[in-house]
C-alpha positions as CSV (number, residue, x, y, z in Angstrom):
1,X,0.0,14.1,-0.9
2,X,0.3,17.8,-0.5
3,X,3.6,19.3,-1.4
4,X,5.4,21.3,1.3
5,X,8.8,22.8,1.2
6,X,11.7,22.3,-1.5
7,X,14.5,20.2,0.3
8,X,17.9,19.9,-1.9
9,X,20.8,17.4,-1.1
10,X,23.4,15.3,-2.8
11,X,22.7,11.5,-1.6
12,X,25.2,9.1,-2.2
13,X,25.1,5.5,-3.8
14,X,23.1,2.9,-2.1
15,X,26.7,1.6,-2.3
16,X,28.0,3.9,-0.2
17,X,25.9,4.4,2.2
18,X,23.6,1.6,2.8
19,X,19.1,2.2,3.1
20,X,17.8,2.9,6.3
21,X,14.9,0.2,6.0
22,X,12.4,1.3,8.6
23,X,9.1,0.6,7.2
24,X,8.7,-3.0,8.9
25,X,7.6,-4.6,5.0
26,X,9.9,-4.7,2.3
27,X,7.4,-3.0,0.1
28,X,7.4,-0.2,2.8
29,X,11.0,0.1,2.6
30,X,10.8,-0.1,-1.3
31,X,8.2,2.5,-1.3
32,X,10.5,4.9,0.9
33,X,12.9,4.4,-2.2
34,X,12.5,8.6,-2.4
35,X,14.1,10.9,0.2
36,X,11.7,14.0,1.3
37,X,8.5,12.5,-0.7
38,X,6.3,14.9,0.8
39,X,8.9,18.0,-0.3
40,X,8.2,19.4,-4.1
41,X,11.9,18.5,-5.2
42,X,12.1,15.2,-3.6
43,X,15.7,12.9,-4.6
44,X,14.9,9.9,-6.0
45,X,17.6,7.2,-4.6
46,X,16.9,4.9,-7.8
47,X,18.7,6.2,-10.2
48,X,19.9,3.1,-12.2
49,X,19.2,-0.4,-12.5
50,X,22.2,-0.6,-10.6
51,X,21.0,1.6,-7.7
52,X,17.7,-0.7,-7.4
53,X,20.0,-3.8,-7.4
54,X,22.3,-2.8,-4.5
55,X,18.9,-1.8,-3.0
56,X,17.2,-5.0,-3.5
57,X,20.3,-7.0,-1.5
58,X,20.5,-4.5,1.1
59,X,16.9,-5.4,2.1
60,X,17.1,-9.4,2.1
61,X,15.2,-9.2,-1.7
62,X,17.8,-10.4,-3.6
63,X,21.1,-13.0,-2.6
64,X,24.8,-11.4,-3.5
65,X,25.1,-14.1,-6.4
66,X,22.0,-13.3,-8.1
67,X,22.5,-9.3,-7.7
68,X,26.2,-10.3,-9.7
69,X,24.2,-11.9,-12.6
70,X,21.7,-8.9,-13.0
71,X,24.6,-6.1,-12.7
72,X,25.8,-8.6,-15.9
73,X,22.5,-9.4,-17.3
74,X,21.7,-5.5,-17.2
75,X,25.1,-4.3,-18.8
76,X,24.6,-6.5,-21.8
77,X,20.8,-5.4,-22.3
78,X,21.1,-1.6,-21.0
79,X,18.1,-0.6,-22.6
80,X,16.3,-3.5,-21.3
81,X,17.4,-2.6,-18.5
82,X,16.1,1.2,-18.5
83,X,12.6,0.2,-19.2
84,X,12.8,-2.5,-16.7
85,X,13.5,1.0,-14.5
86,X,10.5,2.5,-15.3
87,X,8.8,-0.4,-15.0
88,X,9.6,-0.4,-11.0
89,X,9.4,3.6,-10.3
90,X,5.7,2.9,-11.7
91,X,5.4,0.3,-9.4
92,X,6.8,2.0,-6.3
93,X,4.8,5.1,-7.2
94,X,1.7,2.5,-6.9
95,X,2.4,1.2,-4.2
96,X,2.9,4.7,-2.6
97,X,-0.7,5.3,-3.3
98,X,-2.2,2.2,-2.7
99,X,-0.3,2.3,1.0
100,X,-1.6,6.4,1.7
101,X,-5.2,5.4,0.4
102,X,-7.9,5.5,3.9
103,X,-8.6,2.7,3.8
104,X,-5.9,1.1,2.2
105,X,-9.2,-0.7,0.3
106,X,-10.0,2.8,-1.9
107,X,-6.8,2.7,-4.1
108,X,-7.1,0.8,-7.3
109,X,-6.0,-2.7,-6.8
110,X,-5.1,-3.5,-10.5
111,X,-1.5,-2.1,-11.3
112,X,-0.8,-4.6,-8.3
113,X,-2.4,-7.7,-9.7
114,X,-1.0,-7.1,-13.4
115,X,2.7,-7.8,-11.6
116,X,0.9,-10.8,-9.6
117,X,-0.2,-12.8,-12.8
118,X,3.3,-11.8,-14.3
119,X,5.2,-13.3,-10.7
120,X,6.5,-16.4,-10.5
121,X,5.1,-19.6,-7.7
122,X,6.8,-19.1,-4.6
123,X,8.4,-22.5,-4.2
124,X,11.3,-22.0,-2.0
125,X,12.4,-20.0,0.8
126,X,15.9,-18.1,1.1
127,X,18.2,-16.9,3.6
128,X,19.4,-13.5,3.6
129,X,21.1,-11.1,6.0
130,X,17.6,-9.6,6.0
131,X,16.4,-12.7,7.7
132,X,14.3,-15.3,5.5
133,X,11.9,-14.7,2.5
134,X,10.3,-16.4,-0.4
135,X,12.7,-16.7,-3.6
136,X,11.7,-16.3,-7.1
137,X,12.7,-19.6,-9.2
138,X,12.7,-17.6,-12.9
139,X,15.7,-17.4,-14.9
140,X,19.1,-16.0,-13.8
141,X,19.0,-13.0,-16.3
142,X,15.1,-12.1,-15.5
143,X,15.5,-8.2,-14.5
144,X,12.0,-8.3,-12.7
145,X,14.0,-10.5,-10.3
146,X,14.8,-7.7,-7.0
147,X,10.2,-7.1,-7.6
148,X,8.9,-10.4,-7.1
149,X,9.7,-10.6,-3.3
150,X,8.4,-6.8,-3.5
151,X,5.1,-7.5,-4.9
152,X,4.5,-10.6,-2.6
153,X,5.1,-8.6,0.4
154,X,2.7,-5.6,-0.7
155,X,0.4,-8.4,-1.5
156,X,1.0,-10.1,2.0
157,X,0.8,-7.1,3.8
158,X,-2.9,-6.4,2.6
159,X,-4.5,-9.4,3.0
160,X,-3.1,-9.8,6.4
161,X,-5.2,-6.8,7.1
162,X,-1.9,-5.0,8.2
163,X,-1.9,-2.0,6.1
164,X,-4.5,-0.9,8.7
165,X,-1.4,0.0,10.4
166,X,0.6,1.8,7.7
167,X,1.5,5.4,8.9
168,X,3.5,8.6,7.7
169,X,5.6,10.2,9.2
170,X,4.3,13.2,11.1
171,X,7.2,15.3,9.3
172,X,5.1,15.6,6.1
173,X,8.3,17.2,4.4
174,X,9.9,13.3,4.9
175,X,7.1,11.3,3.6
176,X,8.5,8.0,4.5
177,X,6.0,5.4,5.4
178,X,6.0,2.4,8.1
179,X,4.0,-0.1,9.8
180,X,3.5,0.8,13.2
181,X,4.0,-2.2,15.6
182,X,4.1,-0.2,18.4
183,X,1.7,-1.6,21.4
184,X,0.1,2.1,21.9
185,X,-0.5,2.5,18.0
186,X,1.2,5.9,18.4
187,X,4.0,5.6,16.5
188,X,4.8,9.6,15.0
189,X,8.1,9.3,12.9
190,X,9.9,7.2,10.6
191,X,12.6,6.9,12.4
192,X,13.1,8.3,16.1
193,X,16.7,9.3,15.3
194,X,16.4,11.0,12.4
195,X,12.6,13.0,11.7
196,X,12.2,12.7,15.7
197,X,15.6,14.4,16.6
198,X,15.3,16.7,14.0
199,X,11.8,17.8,15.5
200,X,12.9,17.6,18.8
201,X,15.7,20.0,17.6
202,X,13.6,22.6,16.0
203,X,10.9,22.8,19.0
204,X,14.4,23.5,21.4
205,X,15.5,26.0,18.9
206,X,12.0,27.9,18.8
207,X,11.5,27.7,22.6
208,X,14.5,29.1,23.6
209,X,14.2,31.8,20.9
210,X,10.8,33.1,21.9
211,X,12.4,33.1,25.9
């Protein structure tokens, strides 16, 4: 994706302030991980295992209980835990491309399959405050835990033949990426209140200049 201009600014914890999840696919959201990905310093929102934990329960992927054992699991095996970090970032990253490819069908499948022989049998469903999703039935301290319902849903989403209707979001400088469900097909922005407004702002701001 071609870079466009430097944006700067401090982001607080996912703790703080909670993801705006407005891809419509958990691996959408996941991929949208990176504020400003189309700027050439975008701010990665991952920034510890922690960060993709909090994350992970925020979007229905992981249950409160099970985010409590990893935050454990994670401090006694820190640098398990790092790689486990770059691990996902490679994935997300993959994803990314795989989602920007047209078609969807000309980005190399097999970074995506090498976590789907690695997943575990979706055998039960889960509640969350997300709604309902598969759950992962591996061990409590397994840090590839908050991917599993990740790679399922990226999975999901491409043999459903619905990353046909993946978009960007027209403010290349944001990068975000979402599954338009709109009935026209004509959906522009990630998110209406923020890259809409903010468009809608400048065009005011230029117009009434020029006058």
């Amino acid at each position: 994706m071609e870079a466009h201009e430097s944006v700067t600014a401090p982001y607080p914890s996912y703790r703080v302030a909670r993801p705006k999840l407005v891809g419509g696919a958990l691996c959408l959201d996941f991929v949208n991980t990176v504020e400003w990905r189309g700027a050439t310093d975008r701010a990665e929102r991952l920034t510890n295992y922690g960060e993709l934990l909090t994350w992970a329960e925020a979007a229905g992927a992981l249950h409160r209980t099970a985010r409590i054992r990893l935050e454990a699991a994670a401090k006694a095996r820190p640098d398990a835990a790092a790689r486990q970090l770059a691990a996902v970032i490679e994935l997300r990253e993959t994803l990314a491309a795989l989602f920007s490819a047209d078609p969807p069908r000309a980005a190399p499948l097999d970074p995506l399959n090498d976590w789907l022989e690695r997943a575990p049998e979706r055998r039960r469903i889960a509640a969350s405050a997300a709604g309902y999703g598969w759950a992962a039935a591996r061990a409590d301290d397994d840090l590839a835990l908050p991917l599993w319902p990740v790679v399922w849903s990226a999975a999901d989403l491409l043999v459903s033949g619905g990353a046909a209707r993946v978009r960007a979001c027209t403010d290349r400088r944001c990068g975000w990426i979402f599954l338009d469900a709109s009935r026209s097909r004509r959906r522009r922005w990630c998110s209406m209140e923020a890259c809409g407004n903010r468009a809608k702002a400048r065009r005011h701001y230029r117009k009434h200049r020029a006058a």
